[in-house]
C-alpha positions as CSV (number, residue, x, y, z in Angstrom):
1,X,-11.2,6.0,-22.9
2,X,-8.9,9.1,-22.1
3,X,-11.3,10.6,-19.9
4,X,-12.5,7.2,-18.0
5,X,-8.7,6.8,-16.7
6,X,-8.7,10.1,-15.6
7,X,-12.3,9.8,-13.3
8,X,-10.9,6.3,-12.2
9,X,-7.6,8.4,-10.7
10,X,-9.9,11.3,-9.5
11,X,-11.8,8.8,-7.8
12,X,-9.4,6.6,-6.2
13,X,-7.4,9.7,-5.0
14,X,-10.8,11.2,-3.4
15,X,-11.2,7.5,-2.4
16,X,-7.9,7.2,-0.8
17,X,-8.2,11.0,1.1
18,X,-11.8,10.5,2.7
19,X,-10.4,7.4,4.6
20,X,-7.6,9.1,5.7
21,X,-7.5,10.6,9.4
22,X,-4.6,13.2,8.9
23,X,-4.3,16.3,10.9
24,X,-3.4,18.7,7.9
25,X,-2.3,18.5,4.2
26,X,-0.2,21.3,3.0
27,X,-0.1,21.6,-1.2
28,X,4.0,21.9,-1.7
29,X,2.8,24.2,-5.0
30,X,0.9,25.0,-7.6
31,X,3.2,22.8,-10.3
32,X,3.8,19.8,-8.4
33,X,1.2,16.6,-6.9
34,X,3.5,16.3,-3.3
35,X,1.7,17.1,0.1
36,X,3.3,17.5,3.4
37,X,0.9,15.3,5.5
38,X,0.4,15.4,9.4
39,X,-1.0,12.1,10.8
40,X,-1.8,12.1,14.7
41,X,-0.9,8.5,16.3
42,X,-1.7,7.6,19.8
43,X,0.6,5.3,21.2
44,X,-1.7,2.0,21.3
45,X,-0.2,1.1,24.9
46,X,1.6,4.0,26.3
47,X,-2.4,6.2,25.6
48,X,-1.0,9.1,27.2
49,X,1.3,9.7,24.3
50,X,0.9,11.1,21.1
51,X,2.8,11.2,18.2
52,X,2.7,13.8,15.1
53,X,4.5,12.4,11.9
54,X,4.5,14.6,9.4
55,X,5.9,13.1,6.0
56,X,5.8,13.8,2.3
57,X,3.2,12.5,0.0
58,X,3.3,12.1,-3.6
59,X,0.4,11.2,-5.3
60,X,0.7,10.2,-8.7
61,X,3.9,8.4,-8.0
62,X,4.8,4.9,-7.0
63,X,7.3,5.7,-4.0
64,X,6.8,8.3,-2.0
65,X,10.2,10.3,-0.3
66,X,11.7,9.1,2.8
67,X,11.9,12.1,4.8
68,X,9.9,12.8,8.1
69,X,9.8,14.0,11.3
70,X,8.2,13.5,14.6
71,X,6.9,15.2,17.7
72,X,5.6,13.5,20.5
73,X,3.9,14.6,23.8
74,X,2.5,13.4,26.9
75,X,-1.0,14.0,26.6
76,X,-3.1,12.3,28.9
77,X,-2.3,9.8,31.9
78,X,0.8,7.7,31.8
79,X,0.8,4.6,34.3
80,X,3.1,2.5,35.7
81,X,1.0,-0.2,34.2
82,X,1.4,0.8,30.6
83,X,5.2,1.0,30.8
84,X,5.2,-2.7,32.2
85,X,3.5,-3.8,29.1
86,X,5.8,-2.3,26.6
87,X,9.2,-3.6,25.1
88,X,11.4,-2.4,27.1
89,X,14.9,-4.3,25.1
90,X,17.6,-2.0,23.6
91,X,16.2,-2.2,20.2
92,X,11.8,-1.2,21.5
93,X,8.8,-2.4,19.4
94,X,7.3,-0.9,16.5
95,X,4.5,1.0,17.1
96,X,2.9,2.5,14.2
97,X,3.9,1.6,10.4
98,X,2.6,3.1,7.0
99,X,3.5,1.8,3.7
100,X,5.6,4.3,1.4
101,X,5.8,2.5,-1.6
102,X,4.7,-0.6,-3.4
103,X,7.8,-2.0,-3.2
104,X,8.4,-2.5,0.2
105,X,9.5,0.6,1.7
106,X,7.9,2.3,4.6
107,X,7.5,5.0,7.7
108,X,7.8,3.1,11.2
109,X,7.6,4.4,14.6
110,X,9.9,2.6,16.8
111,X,9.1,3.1,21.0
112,X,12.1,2.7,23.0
113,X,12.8,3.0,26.8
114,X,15.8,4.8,28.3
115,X,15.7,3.3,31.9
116,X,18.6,5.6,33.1
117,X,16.2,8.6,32.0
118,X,13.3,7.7,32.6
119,X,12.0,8.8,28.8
120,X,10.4,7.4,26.2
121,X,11.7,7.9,22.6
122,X,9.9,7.6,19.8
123,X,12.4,7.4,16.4
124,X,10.5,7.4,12.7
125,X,12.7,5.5,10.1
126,X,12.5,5.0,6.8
127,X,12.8,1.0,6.1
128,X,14.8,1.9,2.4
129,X,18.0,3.8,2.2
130,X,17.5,7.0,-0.3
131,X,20.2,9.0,-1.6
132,X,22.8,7.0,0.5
133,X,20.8,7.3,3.9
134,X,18.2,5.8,6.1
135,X,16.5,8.7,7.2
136,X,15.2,9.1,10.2
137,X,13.9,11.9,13.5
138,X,13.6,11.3,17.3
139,X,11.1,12.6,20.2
140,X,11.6,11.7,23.6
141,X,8.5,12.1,26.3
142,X,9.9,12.5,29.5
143,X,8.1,10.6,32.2
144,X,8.5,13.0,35.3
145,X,5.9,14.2,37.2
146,X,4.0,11.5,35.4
147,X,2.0,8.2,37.5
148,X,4.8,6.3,36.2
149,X,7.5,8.2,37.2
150,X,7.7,6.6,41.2
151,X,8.0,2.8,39.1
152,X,10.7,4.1,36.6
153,X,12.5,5.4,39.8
154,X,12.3,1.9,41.1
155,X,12.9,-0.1,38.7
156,X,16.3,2.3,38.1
157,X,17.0,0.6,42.3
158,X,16.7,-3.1,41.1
């Protein structure tokens, strides 16, 4: 019985990594089941953006931590015509989210406009305070010299 639990885990962990689409898994030792996990995220309306999260896996418990990070870069075309889709209110839209525990808490990606700069910033938040915080990073992707830029520049007129 001991050993059909432990191929049931084996299989759902091997389950849960062939699904996955990360960029890279780093082992954080020898003595311990927590991964530092890259995911690449393209923004789903802003395409010319994409986002790197990197965040801590643990995989034999039932929350993982709440730290992560982000980088984000302009890597393809960004129109004037995907900026006037987006959210552009104080508070953005959330763009990507990934569950971090089963009880609720969770890794979201927040875009939000800065009109005055003309940049896009991208904060990742944890959605459950640990150890007193709600942690959280910021990337902005600058949109000069992009096909948006002569828009933003207008819009700034208005």
């Amino acid at each position: 019985m001991k050993y059909l639990k432990v191929s049931f885990l084996l299989a759902g962990i091997l389950t849960l990594t062939a699904c996955s689409d990360d960029v890279a898994s780093v082992s954080l030792g020898l003595f311990t089941t927590k991964d530092v996990i890259v995911n690449s995220q393209q923004d789903p309306l802003v395409t010319g953006v994409t986002c790197h999260i990197s965040h801590i896996e643990a995989n034999l418990d039932f929350s993982d931590p709440s730290d992560m990070s982000i980088s984000c870069r302009q890597t393809g075309v960004i129109t004037a015509e995907q900026l006037q889709q987006i959210d552009r209110s104080k508070s953005g839209e959330v763009v990507f989210k990934s569950s971090k525990s089963i009880l609720f808490k969770s890794l979201k990606v927040r875009r939000i406009y800065d009109a005055k700069a003309h940049t896009l910033l991208y904060l990742s938040y944890s959605t459950k305070e640990s150890t007193g915080s709600h942690h959280h990073a910021l990337s902005t992707v600058p949109l000069y010299n992009t096909q948006a830029w002569q828009w933003a520049l207008g819009q700034e007129r208005e």
